[in-house]
C-alpha positions as CSV (number, residue, x, y, z in Angstrom):
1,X,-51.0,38.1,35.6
2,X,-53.5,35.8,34.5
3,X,-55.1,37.9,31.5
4,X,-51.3,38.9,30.3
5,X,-50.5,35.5,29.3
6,X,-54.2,35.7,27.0
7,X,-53.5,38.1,24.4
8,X,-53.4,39.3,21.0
9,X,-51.7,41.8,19.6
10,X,-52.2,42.8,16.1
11,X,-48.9,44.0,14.1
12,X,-48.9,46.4,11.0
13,X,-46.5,44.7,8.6
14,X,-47.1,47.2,5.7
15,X,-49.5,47.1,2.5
16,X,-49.5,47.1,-0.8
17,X,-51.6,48.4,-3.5
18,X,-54.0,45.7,-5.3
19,X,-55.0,47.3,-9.5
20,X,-58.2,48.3,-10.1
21,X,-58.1,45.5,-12.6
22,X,-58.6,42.8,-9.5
23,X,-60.7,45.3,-7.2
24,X,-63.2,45.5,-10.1
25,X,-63.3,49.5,-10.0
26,X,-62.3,52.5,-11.3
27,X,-59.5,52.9,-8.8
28,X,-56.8,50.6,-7.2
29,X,-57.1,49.6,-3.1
30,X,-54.6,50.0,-0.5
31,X,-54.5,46.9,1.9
32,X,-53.2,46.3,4.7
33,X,-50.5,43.4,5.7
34,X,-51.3,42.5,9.4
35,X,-50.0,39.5,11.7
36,X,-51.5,38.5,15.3
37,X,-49.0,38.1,18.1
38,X,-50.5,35.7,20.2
39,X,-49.5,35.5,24.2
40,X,-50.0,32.0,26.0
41,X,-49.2,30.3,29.1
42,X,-47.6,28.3,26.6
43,X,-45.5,30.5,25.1
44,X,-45.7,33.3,21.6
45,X,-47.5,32.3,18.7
46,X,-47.1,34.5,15.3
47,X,-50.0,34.1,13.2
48,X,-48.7,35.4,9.5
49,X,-45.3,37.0,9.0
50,X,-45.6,39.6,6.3
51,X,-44.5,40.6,2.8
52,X,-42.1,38.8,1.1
53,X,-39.7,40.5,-1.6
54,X,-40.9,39.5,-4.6
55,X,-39.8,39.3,-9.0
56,X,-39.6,42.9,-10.2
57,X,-42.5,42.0,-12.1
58,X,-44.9,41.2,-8.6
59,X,-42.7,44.6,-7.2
60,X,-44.4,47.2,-9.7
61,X,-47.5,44.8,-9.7
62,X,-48.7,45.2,-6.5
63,X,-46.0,48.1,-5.2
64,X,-45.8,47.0,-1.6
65,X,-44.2,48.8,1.1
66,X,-43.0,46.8,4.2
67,X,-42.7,47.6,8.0
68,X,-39.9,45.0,8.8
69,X,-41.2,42.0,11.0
70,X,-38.6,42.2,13.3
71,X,-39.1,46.2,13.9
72,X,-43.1,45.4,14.8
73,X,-42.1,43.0,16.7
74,X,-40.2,44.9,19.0
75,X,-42.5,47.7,19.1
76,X,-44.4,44.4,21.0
77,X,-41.5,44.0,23.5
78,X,-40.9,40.8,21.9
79,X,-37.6,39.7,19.6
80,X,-37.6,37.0,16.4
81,X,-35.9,34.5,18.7
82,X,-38.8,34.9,21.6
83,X,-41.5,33.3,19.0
84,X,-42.1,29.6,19.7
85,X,-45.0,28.9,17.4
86,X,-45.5,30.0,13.7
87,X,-49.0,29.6,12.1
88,X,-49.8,30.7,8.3
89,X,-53.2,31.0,7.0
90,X,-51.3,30.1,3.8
91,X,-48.5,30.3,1.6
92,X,-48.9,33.4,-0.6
93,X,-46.1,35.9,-0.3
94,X,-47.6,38.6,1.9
95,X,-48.1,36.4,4.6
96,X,-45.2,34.1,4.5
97,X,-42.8,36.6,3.6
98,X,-40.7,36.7,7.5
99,X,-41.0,33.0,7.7
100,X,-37.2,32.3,6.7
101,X,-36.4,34.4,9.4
102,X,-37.7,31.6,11.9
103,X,-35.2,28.5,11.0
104,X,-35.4,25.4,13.2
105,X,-39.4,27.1,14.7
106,X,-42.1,25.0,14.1
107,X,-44.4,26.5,11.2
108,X,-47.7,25.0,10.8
109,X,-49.2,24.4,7.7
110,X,-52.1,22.6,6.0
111,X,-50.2,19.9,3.6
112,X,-52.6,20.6,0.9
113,X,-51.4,24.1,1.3
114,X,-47.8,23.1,1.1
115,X,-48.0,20.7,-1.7
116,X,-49.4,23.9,-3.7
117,X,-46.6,26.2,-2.5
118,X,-44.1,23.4,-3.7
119,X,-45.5,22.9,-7.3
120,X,-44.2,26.2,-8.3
121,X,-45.9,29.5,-10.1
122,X,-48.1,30.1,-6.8
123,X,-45.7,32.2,-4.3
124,X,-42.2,32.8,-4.1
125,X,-40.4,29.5,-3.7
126,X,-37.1,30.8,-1.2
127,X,-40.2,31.4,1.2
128,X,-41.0,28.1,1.4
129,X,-38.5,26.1,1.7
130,X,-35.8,27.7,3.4
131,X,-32.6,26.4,4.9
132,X,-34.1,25.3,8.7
133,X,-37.5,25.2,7.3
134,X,-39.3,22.7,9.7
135,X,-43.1,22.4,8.9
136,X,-45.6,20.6,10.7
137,X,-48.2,19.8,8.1
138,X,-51.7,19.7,9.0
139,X,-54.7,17.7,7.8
140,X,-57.4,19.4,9.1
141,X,-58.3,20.7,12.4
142,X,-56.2,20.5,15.2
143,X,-55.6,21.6,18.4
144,X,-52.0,23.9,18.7
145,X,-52.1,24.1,21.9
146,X,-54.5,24.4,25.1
147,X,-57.5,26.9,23.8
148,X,-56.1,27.5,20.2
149,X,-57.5,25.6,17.8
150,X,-56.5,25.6,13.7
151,X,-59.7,25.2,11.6
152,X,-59.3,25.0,7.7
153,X,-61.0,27.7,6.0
154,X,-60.6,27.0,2.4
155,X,-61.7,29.4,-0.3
156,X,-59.2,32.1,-0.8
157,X,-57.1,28.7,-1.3
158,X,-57.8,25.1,-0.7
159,X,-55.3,25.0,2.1
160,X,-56.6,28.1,3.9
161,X,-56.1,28.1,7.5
162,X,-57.4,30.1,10.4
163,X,-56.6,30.1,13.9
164,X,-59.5,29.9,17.1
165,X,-58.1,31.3,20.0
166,X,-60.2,31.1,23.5
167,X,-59.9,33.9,25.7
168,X,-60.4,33.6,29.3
169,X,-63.9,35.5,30.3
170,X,-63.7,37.2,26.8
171,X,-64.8,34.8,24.9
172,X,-63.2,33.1,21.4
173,X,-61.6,35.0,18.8
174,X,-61.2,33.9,15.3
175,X,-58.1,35.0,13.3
176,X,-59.2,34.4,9.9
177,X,-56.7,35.6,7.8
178,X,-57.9,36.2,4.0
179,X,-60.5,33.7,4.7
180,X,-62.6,36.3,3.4
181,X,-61.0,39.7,2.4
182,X,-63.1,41.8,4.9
183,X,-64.9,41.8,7.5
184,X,-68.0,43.3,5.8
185,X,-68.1,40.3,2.9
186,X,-67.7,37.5,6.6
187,X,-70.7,39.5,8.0
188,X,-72.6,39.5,4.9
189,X,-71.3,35.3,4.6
190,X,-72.7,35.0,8.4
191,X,-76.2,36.4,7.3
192,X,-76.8,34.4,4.4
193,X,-75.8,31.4,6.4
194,X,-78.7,32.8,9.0
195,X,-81.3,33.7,6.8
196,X,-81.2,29.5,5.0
197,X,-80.9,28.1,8.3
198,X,-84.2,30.1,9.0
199,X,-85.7,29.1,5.7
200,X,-85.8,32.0,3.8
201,X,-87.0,31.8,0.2
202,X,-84.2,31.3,-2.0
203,X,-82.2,32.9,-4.2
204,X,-80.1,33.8,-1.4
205,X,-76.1,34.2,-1.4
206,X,-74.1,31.5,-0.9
207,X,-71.3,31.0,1.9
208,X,-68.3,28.9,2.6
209,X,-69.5,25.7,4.5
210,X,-66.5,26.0,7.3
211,X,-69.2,28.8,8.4
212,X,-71.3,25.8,9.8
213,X,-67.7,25.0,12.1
214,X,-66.9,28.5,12.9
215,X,-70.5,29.2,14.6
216,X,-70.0,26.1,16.8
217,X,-67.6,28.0,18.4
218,X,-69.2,31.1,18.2
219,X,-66.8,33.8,18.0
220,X,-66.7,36.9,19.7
221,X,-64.6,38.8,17.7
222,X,-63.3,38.0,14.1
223,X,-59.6,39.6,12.5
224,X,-58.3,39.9,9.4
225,X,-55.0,39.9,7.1
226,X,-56.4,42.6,5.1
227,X,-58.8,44.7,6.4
228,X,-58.1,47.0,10.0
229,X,-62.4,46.5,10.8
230,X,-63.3,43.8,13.4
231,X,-66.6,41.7,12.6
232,X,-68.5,41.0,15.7
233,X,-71.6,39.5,16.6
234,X,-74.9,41.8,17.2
235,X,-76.2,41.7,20.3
């Protein structure tokens, strides 16, 4: 019973297609749009809620295609009105785009992220603040609950979140959200972060310094919002 209330679920939420004008390539990419379901002792936990519907203009942009939150959801045996906790990693529009389904549930948020969001021109404002909308804004790490930890991640935005979750006799798992867009480029951000740390000669990549945070805790397993691979640690 004990390892039931510990676990993660990841939910496909759709994708979109990003031009070859921001890939830098020949061809555009299809990514992904995925959410964590998060089981506690202390209750459900949605980390990310998917693609918002966006200005005809973002529409033909990025030409997503949804899987409605509430369908993935019950394909986890769990309903909209079962989820205690929201957490975004931030405040663009493919992963805030369910949160006005979650009136009067806590969402948590960095406030540098929020502040952002509420200046306009950086997501779709009706996702932000929507009638029941009640944010708990963030400054900096914190713990949510009992073994799940926020850390800021900032790079993809300056209020980039992600969420540590410890796993009974499994050992931590980081949901990193677009922290980095892959889990090839956080390897290759965990190497260079090795190889100065053991004094090799620069010119060496650089990495984002919440790394030095991260490997405190040392992950076992690292997920993403846009990419299906799962970094893990040689052994």
């Amino acid at each position: 019973m004990g390892a039931e209330l510990h676990v993660i679920r990841r939910l496909d939420l759709g994708y979109f297609v990003r031009p070859a004008t921001e890939v830098g390539g020949p061809e555009p990419r299809v990514e992904p749009v995925l959410a964590y379901l998060v089981r506690r002792p202390e209750g459900l936990l949605l980390f990310d809620t998917g693609i918002g519907g966006g200005e005809p203009e973002t529409e033909a942009h990025y030409r997503p295609v949804r899987r409605p939150l509430p369908e993935a959801l019950a394909a986890a045996g769990v309903a909209v009105a079962d989820i205690d906790l929201v957490v975004n990693c931030h405040l663009h529009f493919d992963h805030c785009g369910g949160n006005p389904l979650f009136a009067g549930t806590p969402v948590l948020v960095q406030a540098e992220e929020l502040a952002t969001a509420r200046r306009g021109g950086y997501t779709i404002d009706a996702l932000v603040d929507f009638p029941g909308a009640e944010y708990r804004e963030l400054d900096g790490e914190a713990e949510v609950w009992p073994g799940v930890r926020v850390l800021p991640t900032p790079g993809h935005t300056g209020g980039h979140q992600s969420l540590l979750v410890d796993r009974p006799g499994g050992g931590p798992v980081l949901l990193a959200g677009q922290a980095y867009d892959f889990a090839s480029e956080y390897g290759q951000a965990v190497l260079a972060r090795r190889a100065v740390r053991e004094g090799v000669a620069p010119p060496l990549p650089g990495y984002r310094t919440w790394l030095d945070r991260v490997a405190e805790h040392g992950p076992h397993r690292v997920l993403f919002a846009h990419d299906n691979a799962v970094w893990e640690p040689a052994e």
